[in-house]
PDB file of N, CA, C and O in Angstrom:
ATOM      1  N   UNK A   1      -1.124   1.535  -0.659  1.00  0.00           N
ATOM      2  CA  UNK A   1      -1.072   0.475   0.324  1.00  0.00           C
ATOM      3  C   UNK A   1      -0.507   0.977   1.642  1.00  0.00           C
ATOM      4  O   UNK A   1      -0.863   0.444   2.694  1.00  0.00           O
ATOM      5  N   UNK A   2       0.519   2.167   1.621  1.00  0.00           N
ATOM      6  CA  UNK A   2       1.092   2.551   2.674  1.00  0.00           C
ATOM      7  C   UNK A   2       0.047   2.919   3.770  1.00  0.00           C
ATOM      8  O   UNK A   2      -0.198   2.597   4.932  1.00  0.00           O
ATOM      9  N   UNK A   3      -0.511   3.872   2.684  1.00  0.00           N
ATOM     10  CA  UNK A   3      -2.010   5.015   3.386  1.00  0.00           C
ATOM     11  C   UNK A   3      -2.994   4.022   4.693  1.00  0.00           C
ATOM     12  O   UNK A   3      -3.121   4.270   5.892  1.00  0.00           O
ATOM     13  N   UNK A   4      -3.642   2.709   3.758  1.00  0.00           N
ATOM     14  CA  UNK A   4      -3.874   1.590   4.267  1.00  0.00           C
ATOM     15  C   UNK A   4      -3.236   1.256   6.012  1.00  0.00           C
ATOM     16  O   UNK A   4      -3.803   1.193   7.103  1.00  0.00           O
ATOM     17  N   UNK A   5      -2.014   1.123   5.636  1.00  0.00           N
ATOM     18  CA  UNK A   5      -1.304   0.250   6.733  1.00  0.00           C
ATOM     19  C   UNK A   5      -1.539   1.208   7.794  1.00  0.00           C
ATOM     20  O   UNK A   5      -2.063   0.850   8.849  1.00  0.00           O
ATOM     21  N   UNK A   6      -1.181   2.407   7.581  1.00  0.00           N
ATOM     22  CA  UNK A   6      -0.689   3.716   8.283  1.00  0.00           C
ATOM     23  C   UNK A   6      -2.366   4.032   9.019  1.00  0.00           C
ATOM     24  O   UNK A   6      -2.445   4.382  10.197  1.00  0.00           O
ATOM     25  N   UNK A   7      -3.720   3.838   8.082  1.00  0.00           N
ATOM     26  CA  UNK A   7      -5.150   4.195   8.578  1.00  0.00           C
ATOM     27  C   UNK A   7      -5.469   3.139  10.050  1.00  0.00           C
ATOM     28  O   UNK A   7      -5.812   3.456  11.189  1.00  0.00           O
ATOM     29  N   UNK A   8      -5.153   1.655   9.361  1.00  0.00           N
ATOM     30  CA  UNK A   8      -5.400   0.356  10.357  1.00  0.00           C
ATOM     31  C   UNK A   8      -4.692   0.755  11.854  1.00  0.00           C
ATOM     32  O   UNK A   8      -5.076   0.489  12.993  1.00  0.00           O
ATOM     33  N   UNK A   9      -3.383   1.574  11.329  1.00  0.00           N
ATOM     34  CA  UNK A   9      -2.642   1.362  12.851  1.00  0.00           C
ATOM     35  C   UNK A   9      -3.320   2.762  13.520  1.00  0.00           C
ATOM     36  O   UNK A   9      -3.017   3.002  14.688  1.00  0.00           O
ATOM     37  N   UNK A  10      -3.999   3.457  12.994  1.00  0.00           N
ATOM     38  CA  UNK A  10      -4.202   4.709  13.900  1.00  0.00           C
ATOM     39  C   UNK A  10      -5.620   4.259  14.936  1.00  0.00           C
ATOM     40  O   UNK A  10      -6.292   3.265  14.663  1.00  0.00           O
ATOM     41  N   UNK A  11      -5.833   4.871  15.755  1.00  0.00           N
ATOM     42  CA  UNK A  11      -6.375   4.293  16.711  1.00  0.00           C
ATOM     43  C   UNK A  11      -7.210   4.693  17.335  1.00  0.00           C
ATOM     44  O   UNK A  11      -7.134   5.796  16.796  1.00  0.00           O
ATOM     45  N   UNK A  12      -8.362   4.881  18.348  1.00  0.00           N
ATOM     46  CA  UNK A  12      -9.744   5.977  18.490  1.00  0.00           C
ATOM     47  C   UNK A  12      -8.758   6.960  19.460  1.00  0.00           C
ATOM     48  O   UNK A  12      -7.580   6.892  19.810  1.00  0.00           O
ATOM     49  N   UNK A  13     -10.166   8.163  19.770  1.00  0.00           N
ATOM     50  CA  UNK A  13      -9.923   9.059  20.709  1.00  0.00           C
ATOM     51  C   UNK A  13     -10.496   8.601  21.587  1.00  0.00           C
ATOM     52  O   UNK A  13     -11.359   7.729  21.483  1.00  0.00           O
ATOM     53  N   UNK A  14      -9.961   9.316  23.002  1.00  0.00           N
ATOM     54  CA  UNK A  14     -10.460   8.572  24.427  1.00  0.00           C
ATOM     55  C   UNK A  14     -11.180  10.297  24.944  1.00  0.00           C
ATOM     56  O   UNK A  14     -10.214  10.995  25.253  1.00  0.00           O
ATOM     57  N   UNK A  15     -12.002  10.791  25.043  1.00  0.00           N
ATOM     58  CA  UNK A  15     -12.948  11.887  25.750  1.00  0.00           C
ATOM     59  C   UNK A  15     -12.451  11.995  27.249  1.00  0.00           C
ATOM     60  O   UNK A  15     -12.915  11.320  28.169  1.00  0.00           O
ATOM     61  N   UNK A  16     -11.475  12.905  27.366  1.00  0.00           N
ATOM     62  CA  UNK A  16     -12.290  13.453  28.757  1.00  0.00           C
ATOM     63  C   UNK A  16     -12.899  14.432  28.897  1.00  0.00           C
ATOM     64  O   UNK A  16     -12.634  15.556  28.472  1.00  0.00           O
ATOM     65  N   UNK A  17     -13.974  14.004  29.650  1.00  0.00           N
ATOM     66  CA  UNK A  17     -15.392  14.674  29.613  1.00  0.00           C
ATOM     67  C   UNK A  17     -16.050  14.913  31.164  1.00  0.00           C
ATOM     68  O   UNK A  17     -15.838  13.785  31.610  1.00  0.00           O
ATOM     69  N   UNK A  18     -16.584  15.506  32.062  1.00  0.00           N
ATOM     70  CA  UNK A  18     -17.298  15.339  32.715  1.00  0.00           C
ATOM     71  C   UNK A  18     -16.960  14.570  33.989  1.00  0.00           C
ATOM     72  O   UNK A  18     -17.729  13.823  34.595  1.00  0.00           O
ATOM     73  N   UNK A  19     -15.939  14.804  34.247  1.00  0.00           N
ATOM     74  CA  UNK A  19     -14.350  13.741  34.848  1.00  0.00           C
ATOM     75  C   UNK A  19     -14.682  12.374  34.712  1.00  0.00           C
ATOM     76  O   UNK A  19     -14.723  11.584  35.655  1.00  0.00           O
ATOM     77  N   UNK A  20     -14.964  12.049  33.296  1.00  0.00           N
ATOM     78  CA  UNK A  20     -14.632  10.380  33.164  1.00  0.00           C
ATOM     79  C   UNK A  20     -14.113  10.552  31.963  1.00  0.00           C
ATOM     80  O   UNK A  20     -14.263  11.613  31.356  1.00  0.00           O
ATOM     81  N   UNK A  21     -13.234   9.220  31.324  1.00  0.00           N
ATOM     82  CA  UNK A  21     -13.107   8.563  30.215  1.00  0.00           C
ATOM     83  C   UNK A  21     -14.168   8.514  29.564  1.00  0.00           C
ATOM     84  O   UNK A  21     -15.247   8.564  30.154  1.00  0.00           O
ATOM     85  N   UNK A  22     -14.098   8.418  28.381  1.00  0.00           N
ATOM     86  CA  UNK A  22     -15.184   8.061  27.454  1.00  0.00           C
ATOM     87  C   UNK A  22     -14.713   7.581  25.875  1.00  0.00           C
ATOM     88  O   UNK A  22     -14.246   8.318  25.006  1.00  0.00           O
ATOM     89  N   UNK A  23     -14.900   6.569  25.812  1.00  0.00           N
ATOM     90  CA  UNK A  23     -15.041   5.318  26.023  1.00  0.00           C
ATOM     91  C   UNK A  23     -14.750   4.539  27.301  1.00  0.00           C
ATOM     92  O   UNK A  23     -13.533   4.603  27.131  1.00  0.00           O
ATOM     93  N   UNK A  24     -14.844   3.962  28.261  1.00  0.00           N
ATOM     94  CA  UNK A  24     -13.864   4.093  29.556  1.00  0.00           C
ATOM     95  C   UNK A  24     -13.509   2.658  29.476  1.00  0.00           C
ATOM     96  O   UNK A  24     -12.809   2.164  30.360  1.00  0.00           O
ATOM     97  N   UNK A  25     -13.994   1.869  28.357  1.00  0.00           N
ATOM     98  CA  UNK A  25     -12.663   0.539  27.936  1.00  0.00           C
ATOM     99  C   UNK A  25     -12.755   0.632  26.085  1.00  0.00           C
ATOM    100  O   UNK A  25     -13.795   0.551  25.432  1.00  0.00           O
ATOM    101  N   UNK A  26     -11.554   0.795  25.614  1.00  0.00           N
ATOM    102  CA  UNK A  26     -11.568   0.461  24.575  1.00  0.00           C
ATOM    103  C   UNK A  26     -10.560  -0.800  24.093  1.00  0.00           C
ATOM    104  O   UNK A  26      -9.715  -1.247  24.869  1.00  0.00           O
ATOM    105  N   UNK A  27     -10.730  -1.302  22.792  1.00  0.00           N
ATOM    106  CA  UNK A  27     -10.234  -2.255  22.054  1.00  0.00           C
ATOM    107  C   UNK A  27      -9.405  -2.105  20.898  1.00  0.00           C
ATOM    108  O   UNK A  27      -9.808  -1.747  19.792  1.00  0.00           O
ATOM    109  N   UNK A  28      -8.170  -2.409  21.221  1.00  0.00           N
ATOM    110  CA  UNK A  28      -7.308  -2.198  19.713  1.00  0.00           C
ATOM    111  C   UNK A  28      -6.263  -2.653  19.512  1.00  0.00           C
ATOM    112  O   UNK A  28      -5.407  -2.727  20.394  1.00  0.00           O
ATOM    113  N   UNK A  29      -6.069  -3.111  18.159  1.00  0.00           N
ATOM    114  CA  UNK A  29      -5.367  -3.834  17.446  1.00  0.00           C
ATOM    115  C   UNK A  29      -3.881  -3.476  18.065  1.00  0.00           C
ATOM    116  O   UNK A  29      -3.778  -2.292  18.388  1.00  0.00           O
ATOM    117  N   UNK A  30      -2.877  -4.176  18.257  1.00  0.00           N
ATOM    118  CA  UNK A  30      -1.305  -4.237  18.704  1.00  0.00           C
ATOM    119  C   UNK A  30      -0.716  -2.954  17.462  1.00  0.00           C
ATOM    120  O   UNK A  30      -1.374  -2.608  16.481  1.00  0.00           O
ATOM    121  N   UNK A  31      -0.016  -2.681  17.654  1.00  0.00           N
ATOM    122  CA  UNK A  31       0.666  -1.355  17.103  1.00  0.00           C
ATOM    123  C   UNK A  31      -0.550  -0.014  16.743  1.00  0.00           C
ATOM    124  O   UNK A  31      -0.266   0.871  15.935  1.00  0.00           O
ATOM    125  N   UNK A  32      -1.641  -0.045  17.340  1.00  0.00           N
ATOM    126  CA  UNK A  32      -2.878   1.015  17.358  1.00  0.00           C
ATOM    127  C   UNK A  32      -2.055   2.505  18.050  1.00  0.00           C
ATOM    128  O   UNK A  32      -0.941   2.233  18.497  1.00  0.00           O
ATOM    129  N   UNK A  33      -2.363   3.636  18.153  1.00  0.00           N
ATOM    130  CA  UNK A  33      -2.427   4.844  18.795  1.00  0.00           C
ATOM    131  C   UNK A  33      -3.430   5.283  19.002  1.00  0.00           C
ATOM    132  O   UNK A  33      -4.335   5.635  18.245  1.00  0.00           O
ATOM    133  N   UNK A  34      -3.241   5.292  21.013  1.00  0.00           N
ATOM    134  CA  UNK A  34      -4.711   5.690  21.182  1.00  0.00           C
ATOM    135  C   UNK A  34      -4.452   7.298  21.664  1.00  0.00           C
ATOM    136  O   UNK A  34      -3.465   7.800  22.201  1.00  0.00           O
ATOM    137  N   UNK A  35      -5.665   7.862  21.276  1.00  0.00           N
ATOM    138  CA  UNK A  35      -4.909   9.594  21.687  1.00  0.00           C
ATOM    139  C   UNK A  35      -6.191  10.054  22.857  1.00  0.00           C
ATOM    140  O   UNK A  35      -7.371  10.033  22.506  1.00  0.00           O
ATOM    141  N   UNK A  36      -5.744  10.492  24.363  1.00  0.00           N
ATOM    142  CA  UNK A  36      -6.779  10.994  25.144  1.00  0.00           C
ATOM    143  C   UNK A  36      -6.926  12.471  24.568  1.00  0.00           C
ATOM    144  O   UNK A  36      -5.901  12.902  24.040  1.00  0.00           O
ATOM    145  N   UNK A  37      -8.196  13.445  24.582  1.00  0.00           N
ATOM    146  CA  UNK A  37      -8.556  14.506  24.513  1.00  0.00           C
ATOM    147  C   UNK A  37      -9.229  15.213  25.612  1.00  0.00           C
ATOM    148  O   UNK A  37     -10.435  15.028  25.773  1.00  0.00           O
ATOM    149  N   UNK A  38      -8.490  16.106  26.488  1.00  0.00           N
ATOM    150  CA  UNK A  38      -9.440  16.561  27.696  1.00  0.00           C
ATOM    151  C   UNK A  38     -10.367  17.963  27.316  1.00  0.00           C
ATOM    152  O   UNK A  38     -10.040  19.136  27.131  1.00  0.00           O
ATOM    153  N   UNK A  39     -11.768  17.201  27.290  1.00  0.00           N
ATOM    154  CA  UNK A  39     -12.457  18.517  27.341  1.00  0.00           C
ATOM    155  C   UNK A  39     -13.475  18.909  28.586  1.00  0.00           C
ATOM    156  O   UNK A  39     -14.686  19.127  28.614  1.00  0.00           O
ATOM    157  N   UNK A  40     -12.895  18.905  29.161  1.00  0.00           N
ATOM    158  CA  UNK A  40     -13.102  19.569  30.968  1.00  0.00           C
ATOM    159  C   UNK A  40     -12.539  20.943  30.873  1.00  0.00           C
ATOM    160  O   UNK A  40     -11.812  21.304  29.947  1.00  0.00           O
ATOM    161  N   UNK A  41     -12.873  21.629  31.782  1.00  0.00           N
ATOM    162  CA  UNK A  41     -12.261  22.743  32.246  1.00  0.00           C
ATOM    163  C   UNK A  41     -11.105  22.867  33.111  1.00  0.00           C
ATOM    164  O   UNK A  41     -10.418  23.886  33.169  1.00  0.00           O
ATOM    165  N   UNK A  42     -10.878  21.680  33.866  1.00  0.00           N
ATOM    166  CA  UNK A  42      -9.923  21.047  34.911  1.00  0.00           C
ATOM    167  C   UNK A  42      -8.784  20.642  34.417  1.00  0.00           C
ATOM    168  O   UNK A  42      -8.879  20.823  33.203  1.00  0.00           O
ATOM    169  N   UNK A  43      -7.537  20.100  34.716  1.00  0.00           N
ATOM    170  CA  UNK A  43      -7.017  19.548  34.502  1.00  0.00           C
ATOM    171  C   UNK A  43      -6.841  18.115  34.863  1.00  0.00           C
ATOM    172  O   UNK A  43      -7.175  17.632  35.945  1.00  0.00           O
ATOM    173  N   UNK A  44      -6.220  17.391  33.750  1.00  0.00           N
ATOM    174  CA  UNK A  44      -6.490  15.182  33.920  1.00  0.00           C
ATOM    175  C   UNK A  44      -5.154  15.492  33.570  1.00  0.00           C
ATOM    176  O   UNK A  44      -4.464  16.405  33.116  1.00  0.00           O
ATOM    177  N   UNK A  45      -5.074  13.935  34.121  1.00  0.00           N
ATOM    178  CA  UNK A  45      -4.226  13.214  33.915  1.00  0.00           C
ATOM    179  C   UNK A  45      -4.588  11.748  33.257  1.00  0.00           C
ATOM    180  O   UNK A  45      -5.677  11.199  33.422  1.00  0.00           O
ATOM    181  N   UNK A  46      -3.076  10.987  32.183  1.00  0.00           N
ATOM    182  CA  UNK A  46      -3.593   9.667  31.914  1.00  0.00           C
ATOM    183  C   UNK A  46      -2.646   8.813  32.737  1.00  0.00           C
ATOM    184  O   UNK A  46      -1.778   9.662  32.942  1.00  0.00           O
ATOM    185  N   UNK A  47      -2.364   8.100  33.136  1.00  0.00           N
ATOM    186  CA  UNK A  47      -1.819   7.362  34.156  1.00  0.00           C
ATOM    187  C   UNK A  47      -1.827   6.129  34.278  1.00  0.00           C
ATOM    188  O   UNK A  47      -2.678   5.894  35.136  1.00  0.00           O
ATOM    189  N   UNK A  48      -1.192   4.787  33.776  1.00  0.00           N
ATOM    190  CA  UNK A  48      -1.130   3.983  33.987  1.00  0.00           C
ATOM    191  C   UNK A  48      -0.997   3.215  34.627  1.00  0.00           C
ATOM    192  O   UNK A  48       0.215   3.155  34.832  1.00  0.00           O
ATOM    193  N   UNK A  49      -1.590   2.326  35.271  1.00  0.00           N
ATOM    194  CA  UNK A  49      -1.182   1.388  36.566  1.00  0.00           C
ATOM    195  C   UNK A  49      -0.038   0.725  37.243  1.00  0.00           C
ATOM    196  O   UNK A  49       0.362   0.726  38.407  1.00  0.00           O
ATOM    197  N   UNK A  50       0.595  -0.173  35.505  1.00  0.00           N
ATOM    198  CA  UNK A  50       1.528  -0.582  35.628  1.00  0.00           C
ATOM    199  C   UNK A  50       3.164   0.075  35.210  1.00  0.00           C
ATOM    200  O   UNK A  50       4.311  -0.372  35.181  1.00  0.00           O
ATOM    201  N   UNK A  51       2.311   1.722  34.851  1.00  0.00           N
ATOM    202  CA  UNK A  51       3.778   2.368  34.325  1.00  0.00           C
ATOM    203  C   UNK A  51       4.420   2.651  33.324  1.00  0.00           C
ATOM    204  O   UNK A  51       5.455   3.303  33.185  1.00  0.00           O
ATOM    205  N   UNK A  52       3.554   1.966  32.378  1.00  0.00           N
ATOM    206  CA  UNK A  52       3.575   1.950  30.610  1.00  0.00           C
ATOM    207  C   UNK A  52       3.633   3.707  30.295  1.00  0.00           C
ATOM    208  O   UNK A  52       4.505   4.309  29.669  1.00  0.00           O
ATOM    209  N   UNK A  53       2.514   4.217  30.894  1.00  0.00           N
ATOM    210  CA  UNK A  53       2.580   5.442  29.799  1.00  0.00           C
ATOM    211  C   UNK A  53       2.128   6.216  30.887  1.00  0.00           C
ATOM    212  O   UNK A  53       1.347   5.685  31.677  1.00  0.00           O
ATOM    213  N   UNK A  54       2.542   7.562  31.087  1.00  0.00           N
ATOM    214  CA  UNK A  54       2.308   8.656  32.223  1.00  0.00           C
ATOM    215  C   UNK A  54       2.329   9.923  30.921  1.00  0.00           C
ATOM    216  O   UNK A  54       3.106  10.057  29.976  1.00  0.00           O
ATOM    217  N   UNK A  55       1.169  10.714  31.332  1.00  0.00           N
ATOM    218  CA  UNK A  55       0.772  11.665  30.832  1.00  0.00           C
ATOM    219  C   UNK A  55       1.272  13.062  31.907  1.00  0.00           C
ATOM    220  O   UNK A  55       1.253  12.894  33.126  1.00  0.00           O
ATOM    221  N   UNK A  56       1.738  14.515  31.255  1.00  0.00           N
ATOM    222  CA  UNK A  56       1.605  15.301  32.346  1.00  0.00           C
ATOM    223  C   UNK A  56       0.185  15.902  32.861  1.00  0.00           C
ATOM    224  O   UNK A  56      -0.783  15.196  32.578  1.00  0.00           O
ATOM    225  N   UNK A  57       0.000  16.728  33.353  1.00  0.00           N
ATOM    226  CA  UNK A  57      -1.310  17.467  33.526  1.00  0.00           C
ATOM    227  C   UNK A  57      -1.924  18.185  31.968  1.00  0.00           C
ATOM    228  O   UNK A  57      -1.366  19.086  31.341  1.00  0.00           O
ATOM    229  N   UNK A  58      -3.048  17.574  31.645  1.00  0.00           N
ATOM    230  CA  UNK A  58      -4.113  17.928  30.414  1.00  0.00           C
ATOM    231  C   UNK A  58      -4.419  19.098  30.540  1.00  0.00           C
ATOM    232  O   UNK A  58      -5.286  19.139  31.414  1.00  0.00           O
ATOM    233  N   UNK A  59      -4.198  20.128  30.152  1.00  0.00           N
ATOM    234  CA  UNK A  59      -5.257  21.168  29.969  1.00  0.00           C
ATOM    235  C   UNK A  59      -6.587  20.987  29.248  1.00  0.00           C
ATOM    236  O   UNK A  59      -6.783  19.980  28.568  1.00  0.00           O
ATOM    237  N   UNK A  60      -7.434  21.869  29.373  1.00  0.00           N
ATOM    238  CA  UNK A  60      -8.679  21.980  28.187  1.00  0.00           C
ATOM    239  C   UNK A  60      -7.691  22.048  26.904  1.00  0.00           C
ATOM    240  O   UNK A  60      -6.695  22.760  26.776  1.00  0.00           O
ATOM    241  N   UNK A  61      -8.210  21.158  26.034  1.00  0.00           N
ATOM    242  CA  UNK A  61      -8.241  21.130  24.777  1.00  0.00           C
ATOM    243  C   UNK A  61      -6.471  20.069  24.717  1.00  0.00           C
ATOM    244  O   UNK A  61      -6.305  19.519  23.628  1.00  0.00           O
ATOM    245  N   UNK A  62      -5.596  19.891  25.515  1.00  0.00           N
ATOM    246  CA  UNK A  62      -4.861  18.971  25.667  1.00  0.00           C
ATOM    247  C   UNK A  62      -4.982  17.593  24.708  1.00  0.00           C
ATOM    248  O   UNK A  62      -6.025  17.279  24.135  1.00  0.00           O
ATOM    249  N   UNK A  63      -3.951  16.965  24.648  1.00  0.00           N
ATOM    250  CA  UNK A  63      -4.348  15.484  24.121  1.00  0.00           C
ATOM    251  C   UNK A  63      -3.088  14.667  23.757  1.00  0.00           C
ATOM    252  O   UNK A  63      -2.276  15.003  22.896  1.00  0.00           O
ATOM    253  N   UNK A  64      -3.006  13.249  24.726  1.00  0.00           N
ATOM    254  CA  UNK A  64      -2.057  12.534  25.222  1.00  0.00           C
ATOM    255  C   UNK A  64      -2.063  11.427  23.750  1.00  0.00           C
ATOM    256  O   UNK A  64      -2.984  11.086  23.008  1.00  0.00           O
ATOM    257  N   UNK A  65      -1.138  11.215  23.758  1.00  0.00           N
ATOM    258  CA  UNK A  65      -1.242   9.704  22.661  1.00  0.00           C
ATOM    259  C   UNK A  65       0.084   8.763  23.180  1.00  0.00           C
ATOM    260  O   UNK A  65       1.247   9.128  23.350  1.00  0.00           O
ATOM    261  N   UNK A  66      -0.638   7.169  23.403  1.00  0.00           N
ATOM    262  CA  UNK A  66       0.676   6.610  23.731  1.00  0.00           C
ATOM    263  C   UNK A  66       0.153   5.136  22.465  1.00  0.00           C
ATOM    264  O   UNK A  66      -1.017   4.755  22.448  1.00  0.00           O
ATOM    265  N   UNK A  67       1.101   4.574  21.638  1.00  0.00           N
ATOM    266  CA  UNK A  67       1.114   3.880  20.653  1.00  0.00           C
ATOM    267  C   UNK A  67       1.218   2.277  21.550  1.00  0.00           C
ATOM    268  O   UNK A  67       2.124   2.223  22.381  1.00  0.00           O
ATOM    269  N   UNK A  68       0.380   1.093  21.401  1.00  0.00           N
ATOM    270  CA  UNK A  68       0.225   0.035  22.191  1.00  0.00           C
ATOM    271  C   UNK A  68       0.811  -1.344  21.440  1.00  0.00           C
ATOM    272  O   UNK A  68       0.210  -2.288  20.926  1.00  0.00           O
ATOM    273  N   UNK A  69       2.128  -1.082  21.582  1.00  0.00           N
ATOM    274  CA  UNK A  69       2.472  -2.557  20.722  1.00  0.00           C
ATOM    275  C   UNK A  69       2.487  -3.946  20.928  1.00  0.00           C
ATOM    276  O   UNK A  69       2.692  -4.906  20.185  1.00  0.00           O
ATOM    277  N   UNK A  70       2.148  -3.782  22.430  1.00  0.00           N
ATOM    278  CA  UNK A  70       1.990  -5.365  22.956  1.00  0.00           C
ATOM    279  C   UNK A  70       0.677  -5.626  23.426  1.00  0.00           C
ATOM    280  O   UNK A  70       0.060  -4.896  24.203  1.00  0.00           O
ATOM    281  N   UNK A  71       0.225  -6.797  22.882  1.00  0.00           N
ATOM    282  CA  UNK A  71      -1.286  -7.336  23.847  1.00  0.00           C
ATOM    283  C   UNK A  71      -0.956  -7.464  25.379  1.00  0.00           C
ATOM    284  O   UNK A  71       0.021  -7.862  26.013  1.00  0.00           O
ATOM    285  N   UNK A  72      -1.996  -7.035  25.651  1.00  0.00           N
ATOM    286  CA  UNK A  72      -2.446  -7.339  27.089  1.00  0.00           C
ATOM    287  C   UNK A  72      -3.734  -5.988  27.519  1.00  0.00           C
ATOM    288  O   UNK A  72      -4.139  -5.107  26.760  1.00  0.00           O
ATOM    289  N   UNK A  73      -4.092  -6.209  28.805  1.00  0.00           N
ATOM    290  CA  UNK A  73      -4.859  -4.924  29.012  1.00  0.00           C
ATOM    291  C   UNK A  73      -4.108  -4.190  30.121  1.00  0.00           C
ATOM    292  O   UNK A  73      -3.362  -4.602  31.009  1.00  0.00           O
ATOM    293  N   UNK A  74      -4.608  -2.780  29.736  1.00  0.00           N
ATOM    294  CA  UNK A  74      -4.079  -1.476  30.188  1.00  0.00           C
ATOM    295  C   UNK A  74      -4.599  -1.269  31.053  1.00  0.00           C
ATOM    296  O   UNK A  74      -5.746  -1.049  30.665  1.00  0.00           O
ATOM    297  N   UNK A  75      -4.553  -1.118  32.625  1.00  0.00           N
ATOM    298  CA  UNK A  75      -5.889  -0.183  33.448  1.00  0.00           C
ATOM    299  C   UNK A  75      -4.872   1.500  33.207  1.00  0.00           C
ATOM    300  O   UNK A  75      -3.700   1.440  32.835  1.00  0.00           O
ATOM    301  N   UNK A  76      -5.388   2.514  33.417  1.00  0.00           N
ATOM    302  CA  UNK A  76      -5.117   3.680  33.729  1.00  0.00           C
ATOM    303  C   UNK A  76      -5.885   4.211  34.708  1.00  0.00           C
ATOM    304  O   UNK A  76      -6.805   3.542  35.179  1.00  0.00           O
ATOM    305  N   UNK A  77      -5.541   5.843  35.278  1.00  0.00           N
ATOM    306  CA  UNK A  77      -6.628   6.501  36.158  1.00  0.00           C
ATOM    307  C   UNK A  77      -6.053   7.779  36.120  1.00  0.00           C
ATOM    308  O   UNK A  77      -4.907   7.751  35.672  1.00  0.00           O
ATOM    309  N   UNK A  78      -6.379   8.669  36.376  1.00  0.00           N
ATOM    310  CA  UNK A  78      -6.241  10.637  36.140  1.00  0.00           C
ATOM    311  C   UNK A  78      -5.494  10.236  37.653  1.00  0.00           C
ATOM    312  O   UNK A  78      -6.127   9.650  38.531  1.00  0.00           O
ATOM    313  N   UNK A  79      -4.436  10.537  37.771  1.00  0.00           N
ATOM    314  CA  UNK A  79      -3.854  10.717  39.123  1.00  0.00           C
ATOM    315  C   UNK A  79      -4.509  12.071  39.806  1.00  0.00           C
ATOM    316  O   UNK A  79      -3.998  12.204  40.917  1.00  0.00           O
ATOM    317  N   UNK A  80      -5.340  12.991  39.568  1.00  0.00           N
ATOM    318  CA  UNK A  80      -5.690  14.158  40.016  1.00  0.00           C
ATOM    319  C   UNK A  80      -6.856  13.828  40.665  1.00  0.00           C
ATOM    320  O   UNK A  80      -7.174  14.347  41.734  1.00  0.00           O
ATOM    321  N   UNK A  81      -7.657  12.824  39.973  1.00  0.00           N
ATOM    322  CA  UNK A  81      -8.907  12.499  40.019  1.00  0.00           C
ATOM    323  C   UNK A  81      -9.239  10.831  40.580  1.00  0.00           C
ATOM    324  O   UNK A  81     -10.192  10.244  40.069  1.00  0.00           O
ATOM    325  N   UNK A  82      -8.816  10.479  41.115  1.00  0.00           N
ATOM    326  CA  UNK A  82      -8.754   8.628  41.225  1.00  0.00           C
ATOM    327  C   UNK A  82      -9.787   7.750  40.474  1.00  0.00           C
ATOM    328  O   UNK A  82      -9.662   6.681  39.877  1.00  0.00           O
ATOM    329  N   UNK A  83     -11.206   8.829  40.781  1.00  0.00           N
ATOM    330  CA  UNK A  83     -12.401   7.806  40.882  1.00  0.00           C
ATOM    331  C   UNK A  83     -12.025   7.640  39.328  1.00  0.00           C
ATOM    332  O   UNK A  83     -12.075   6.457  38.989  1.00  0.00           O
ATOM    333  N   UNK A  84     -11.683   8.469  38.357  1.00  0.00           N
ATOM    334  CA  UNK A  84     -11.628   8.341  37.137  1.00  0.00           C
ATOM    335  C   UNK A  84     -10.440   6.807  36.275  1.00  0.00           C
ATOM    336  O   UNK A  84      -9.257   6.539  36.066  1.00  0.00           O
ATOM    337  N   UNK A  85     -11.378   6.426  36.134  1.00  0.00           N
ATOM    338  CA  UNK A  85     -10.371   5.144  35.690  1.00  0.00           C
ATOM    339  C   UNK A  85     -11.152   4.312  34.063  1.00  0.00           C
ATOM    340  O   UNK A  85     -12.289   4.303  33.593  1.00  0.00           O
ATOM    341  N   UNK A  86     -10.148   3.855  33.742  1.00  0.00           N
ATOM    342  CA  UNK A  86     -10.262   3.213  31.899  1.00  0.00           C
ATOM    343  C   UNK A  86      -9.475   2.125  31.953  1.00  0.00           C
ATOM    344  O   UNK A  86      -8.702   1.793  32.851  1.00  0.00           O
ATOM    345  N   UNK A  87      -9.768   1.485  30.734  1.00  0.00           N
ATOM    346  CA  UNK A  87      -8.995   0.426  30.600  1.00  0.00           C
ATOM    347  C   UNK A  87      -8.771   0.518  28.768  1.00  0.00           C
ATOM    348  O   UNK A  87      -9.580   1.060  28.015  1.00  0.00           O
ATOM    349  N   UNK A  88      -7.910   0.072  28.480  1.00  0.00           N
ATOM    350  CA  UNK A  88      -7.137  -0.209  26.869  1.00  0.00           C
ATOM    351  C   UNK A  88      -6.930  -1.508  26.651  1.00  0.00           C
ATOM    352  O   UNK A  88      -5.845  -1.893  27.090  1.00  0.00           O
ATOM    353  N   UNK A  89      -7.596  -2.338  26.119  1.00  0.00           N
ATOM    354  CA  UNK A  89      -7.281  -3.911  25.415  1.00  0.00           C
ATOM    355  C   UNK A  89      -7.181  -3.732  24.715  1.00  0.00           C
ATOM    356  O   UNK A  89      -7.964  -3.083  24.022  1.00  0.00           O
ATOM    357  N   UNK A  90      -5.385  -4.508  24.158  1.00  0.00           N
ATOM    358  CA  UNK A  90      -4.693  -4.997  22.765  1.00  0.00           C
ATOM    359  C   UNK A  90      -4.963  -6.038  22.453  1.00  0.00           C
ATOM    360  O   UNK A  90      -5.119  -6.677  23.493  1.00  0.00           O
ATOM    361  N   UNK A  91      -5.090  -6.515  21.802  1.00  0.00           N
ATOM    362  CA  UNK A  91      -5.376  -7.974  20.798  1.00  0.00           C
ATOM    363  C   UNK A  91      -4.218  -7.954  19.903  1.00  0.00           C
ATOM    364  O   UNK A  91      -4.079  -8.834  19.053  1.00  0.00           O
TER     365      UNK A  91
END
C-alpha cells in the first residue's frame, strides 16, 4: 500500500527540449513531484513567477524537481531564455 501512495504522489517529467518546455502546461495532483530534464545543449533555467521554486542553471542532462503541495497554478519561465515559459496546475 505504501509503494501505491508513494507511485500516485510521483509526478511527470517536464522536457527541455529545443528551448521550450514540453509538456508546456501540465496537471497534477497536490503533493505530486514534478521533475524538469534539460536536453538542450544550452543551459535553462526553471523559474517561477511568483517565487515558489528557482532552479540554478541546467546543464545538458540536468534535472530540477520541486514537490507541489498546494493547488493553484504555477506560471514559470527559463530566466536565460524568457520566450520559454510553462505552466503547472495542482488540483
Amino acid at each position: 500500500r505504501l509503494a501505491l501512495t508513494q507511485a500516485a504522489e510521483a509526478g511527470p517529467e517536464v522536457a527541455v527540449s529545443n528551448f521550450a518546455f514540453s509538456p508546456g502546461s501540465v496537471t497534477v495532483a497536490a503533493g505530486a513531484t514534478v521533475t524538469w530534464v534539460n536536453h538542450d545543449e544550452e543551459p535553462h533555467t526553471v523559474v517561477s513567477a511568483s517565487g515558489d521554486f528557482r532552479s540554478g542553471a541546467l546543464d545538458s542532462a540536468d534535472k530540477f524537481s520541486f514537490r507541489f503541495d498546494h493547488p493553484g497554478t504555477y506560471k514559470y519561465v527559463c530566466s536565460i531564455h524568457p520566450h520559454m515559459t510553462g505552466t503547472i496546475v495542482v488540483k
